[in-house]
N, C-alpha and C positions, 0 to 999 in steps of 0.2 A: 572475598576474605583476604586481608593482607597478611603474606609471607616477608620474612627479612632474608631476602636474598644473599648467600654466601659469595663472594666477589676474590677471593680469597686467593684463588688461580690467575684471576687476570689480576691481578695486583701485583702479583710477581712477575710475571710475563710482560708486565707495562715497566716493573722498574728496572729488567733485565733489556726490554728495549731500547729503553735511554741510551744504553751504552752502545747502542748502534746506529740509532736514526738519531735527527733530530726531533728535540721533544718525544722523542720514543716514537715515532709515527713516520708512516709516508704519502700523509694528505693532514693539513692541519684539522681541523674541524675534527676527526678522529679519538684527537688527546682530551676530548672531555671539559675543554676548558668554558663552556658555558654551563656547563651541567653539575651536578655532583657524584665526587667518587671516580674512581677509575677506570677506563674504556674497557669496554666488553671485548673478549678476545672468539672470538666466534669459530667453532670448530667441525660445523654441521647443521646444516641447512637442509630441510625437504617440505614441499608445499609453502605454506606462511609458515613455518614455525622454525628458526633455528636455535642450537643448543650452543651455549659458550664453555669455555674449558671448566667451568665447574657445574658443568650439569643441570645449568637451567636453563629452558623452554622460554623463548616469548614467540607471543605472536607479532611479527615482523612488520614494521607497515613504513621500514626506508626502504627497501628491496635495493640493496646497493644501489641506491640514490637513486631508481629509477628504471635501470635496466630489466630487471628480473619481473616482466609484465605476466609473467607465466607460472610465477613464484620460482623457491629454489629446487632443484633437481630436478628440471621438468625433463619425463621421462624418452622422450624422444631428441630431445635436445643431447641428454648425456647419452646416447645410443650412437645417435650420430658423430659423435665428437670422437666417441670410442674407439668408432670404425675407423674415422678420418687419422686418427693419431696411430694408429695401427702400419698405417702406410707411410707417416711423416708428418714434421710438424710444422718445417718450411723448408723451401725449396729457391725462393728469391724466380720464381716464373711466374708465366700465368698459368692458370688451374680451372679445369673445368667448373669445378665449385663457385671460383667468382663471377664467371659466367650465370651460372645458376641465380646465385641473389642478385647482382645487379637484373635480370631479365625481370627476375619476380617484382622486385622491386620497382622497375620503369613501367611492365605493364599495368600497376593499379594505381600509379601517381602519377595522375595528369601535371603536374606542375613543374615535370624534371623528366627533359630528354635526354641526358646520360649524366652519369657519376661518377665520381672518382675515391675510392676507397686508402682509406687514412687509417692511422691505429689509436687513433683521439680525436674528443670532442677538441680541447684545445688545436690540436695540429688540424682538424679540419674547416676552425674559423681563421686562423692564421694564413689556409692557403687561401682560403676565400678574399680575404682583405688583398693579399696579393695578386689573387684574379681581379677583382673588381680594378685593384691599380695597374693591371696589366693593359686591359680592357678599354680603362679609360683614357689611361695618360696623367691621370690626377692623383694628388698625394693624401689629399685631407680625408680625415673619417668622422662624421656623427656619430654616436651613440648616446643610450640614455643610463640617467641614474637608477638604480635599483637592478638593470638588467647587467649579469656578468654574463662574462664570455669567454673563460679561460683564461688562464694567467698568459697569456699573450702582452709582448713587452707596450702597445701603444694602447693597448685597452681596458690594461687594470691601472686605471685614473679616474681620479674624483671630477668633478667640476672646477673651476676655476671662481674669480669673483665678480665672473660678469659676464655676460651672452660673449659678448667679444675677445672673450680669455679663454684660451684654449687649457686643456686637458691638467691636473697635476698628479704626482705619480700617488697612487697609494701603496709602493712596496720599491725597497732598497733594490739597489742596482739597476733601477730604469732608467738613461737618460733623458734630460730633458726636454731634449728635441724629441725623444721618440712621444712622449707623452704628448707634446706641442701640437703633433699631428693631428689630435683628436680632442673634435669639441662635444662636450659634455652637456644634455639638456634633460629638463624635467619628463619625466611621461605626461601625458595624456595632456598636455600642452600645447595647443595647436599655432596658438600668437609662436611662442616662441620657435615654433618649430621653421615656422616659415621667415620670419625675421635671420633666422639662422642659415637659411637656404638663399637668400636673397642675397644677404651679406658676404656670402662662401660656396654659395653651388659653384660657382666656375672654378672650384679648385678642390672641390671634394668628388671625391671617387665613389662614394655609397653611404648608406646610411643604413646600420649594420642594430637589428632591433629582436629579443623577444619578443615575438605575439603574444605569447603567453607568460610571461615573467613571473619565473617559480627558482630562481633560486634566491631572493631576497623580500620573501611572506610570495605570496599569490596576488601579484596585482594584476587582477586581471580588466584587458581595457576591451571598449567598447567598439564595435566594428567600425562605428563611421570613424572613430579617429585613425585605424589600420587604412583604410579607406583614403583617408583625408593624407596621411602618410605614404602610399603608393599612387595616388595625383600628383603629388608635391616634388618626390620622384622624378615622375616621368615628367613634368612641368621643367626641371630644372637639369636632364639629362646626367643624374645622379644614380646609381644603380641602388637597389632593394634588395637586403641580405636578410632573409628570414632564418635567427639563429634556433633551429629545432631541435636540437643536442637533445633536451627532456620532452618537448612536447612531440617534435614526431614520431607517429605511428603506436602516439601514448593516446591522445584523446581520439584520433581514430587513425585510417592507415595512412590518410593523405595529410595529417597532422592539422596546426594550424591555417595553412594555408588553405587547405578543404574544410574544415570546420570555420574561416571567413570567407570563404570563396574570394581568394586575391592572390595573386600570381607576384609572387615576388622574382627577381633576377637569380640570383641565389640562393640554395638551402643546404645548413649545413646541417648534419645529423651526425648522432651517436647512442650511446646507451641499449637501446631493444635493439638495434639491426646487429647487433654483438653476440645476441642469447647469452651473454654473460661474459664473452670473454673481450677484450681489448676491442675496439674498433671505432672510427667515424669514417665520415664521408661527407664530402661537397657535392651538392650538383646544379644544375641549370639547364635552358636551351643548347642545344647544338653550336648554336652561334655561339654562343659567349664561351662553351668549356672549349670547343675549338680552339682555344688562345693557350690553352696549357700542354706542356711538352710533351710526348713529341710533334704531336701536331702544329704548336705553337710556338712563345717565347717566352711564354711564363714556366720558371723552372720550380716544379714540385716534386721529390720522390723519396721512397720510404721501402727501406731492405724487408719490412715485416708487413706491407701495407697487404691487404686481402689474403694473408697469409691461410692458408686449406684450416687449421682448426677454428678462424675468428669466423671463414666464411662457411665451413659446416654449421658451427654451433647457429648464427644470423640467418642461415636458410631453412634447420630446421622450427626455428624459432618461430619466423614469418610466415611460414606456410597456415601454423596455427592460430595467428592472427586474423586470415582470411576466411575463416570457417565460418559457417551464416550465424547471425544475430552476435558474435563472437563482443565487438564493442560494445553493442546495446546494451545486454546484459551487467557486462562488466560498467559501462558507466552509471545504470540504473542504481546497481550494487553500493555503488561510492555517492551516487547523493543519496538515497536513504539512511547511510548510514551516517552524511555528515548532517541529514535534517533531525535525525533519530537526536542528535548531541543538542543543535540549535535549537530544537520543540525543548527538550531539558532544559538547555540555559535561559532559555527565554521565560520555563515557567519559573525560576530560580529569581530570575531578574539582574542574570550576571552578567558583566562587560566582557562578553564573547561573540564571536561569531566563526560561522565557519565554513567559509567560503570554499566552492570546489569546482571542478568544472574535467569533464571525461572521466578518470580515475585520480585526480589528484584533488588533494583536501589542503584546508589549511587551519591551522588556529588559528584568529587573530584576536587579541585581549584588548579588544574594542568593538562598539557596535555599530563602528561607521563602516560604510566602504571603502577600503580602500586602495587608492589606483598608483599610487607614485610614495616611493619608498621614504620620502619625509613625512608621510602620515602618519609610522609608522610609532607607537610609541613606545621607547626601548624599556619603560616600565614595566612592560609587558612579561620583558625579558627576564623578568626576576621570578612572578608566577610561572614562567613555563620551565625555570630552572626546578620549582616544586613539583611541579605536576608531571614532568620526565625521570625524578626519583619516583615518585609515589606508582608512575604507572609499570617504572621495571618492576618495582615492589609486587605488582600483579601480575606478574610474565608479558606487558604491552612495549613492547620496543617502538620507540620513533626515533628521528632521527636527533643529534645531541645537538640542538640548536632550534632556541624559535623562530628565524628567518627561513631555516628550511619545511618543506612542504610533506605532505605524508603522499604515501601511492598506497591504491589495493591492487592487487593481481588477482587474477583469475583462478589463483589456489585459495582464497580465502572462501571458505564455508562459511555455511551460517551460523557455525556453532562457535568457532573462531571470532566472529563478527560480534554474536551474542554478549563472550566474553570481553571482547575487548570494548564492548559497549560499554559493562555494568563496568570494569576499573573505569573507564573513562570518568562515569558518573563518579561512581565512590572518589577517583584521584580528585575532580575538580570542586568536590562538597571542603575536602581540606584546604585545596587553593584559596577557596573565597569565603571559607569557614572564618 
């Protein structure tokens, strides 16, 4: 049954932020600008379900973008955190507690002999690009279209207008050489990919990829080209950065790289090893983080990096990650419920699908597959502008954009699930009504 949601608090609170941030916000995508109406100002979170300043309930399925694998308040996570801030909140040393998650963390992920603890996803692809160029000697970066990586000055660039045209900026104050550095190529692309390597491996330092590519729709690719992409690699003495930011230790603990069994050189992470609060990490072999200071000459350091409450809240977090069947469950959870929608649209006969893979889902308003973010049709983008009114309308919170991806967490019941099924249904009979 559809209620008309009173917005009425955060409409003040949004135009009273203007006068502070830019566009009122301190992450764009925030302001609402794909969506209708004004951002939700969110005041309380517990399980799936948070409350915005005017008192209405959705059931959550951005979990700040990704982190909150355990939903919000999870109870041992704020206990811990409690403790931990009781004694201090930083110290600028090392702490037993970093100790603690990084150990946890190296004994169940065979792909990473030590780590280095960052305070962002961004700052921990940043140092990675700088390791791999420490490492190598070489300046140049691959990457692909669709996969972001942080607003990092050499890698928020579009393509160029031609394999052999390197990087262009997509955002003021980049300059051009920095962009220059970086050649931009299709996914799941393999001619090109090698065509690209052949032409520039002797001068590119790594080639820096989502496995799993969720923040622009879900494109998810298939293992031989991951595959064919760590050959290529190692073929052309090129290193392999597996950006894991959203998908480690989301679709299981050893992330992508366990879920294709392929050993990339680098893996940067962020989001769950947090438990909610601030944090990333780079890591690798021995050999290769050996190159960063002090042991090395790669200079990386951060006054809040492993800071006691990011490394409390990330180790009470993980531990509950490891508990038996803990993934199984939770991934089960998340394709039924995105087959539960697809069985629906398919008996509808609507241009939907909905792709998913561990606990992340996606809409996409097509019923092709899709692997490489020009497939993507921004049409699309208009129906999901209606169907993220219509399902706050039902208390269903996603995230305010259709290139981003939905997460379930482990707080989501069946009755949550239930509900947020029938708006799904009810919002998408008005979409394509």
């Amino acid at each position: 049954m559809q209620n008309t949601i009173n917005r009425e608090n955060s409409a003040q609170l949004f135009e009273e932020a203007k006068q502070y941030f830019p566009g009122g916000v301190n992450s764009p995508v925030r302001a609402f600008k794909s969506v209708s109406g004004p951002p939700l100002f969110i005041k309380e979170g517990n399980g799936c379900i948070f409350i915005d300043e005017d008192d209405n309930s959705y059931v959550d399925f951005c979990c700040s973008w990704g982190p909150l694998i355990l939903g919000h308040n999870n109870a041992r996570v704020r206990e811990f955190v409690i403790d931990t801030v009781k004694k201090g909140t930083s110290f600028g040393t090392p702490t037993k507690l970093g100790n603690q998650l990084g150990k946890l963390i190296l004994d169940n992920h065979r792909y990473v002999e030590k780590i280095r603890f960052v305070s962002s996803g961004t700052e921990a692809v940043m140092s990675a690009l700088r390791l791999a160029r420490g490492v190598t000697g070489k300046n140049k970066v691959i990457k692909f279209e669709g996969c972001y990586h942080g607003h990092v000055d050499s890698l928020l660039v579009k393509a160029g207008s031609g394999l052999a045209t390197f990087g262009v900026s997509t955002s003021a104050g980049i300059p051009a050489p920095f962009a220059q550095e970086t050649l931009v190529l299709p996914l799941d692309d393999k001619e090109a990919l090698s065509k690209a390597l052949e032409q520039h491996g002797k001068d590119t330092a790594c080639v820096i990829i989502e496995p799993i590519p969720a923040n622009n729709g879900l494109l998810i690719q298939d293992k031989e080209y991951l595959q064919f992409l760590r050959d290529e690699c190692t073929k052309h003495d090129v290193l392999l950065i597996f950006d894991e930011v959203i998908s480690g230790f989301r679709i299981g603990f050893e992330g992508a790289a366990g879920y294709y069994n392929i050993q990339p050189d680098i893996i940067t992470f962020g989001k769950i090893i947090g438990g909610g609060m601030p944090v990333g990490a780079y890591g690798g072999s021995k050999e290769i983080m050996s190159h960063i200071a002090p042991d090395g000459p790669v200079y990386q350091a951060g006054t809040l990096s492993a800071n006691p409450v990011a490394m409390a809240a990330g180790y009470a977090a993980m531990q509950q990650l490891l508990l038996p069947n803990f993934y199984e469950n939770l991934n089960n959870t998340t394709q039924l419920f995105a087959k539960v929608i697809q069985d629906y649209a398919e008996k509808q006969e609507w241009e939907i699908t909905v792709p998913s893979i561990g606990s992340i889902f996606w809409l996409n308003f097509s019923k092709e597959r899709i692997t490489r973010a020009d497939q993507i049709d921004s049409t699309g983008m208009e129906k999901f502008k209606v169907l993220h009114h219509e399902l706050l309308q039902r208390g269903i919170y996603l995230g305010p954009s259709g290139y981003e991806v939905g997460f379930i967490s482990a707080a989501h019941d069946n009755n949550s699930l239930a509900k947020a099924l029938q708006a799904m249904q009810e919002s998408l009979e008005i979409v394509f009504g």
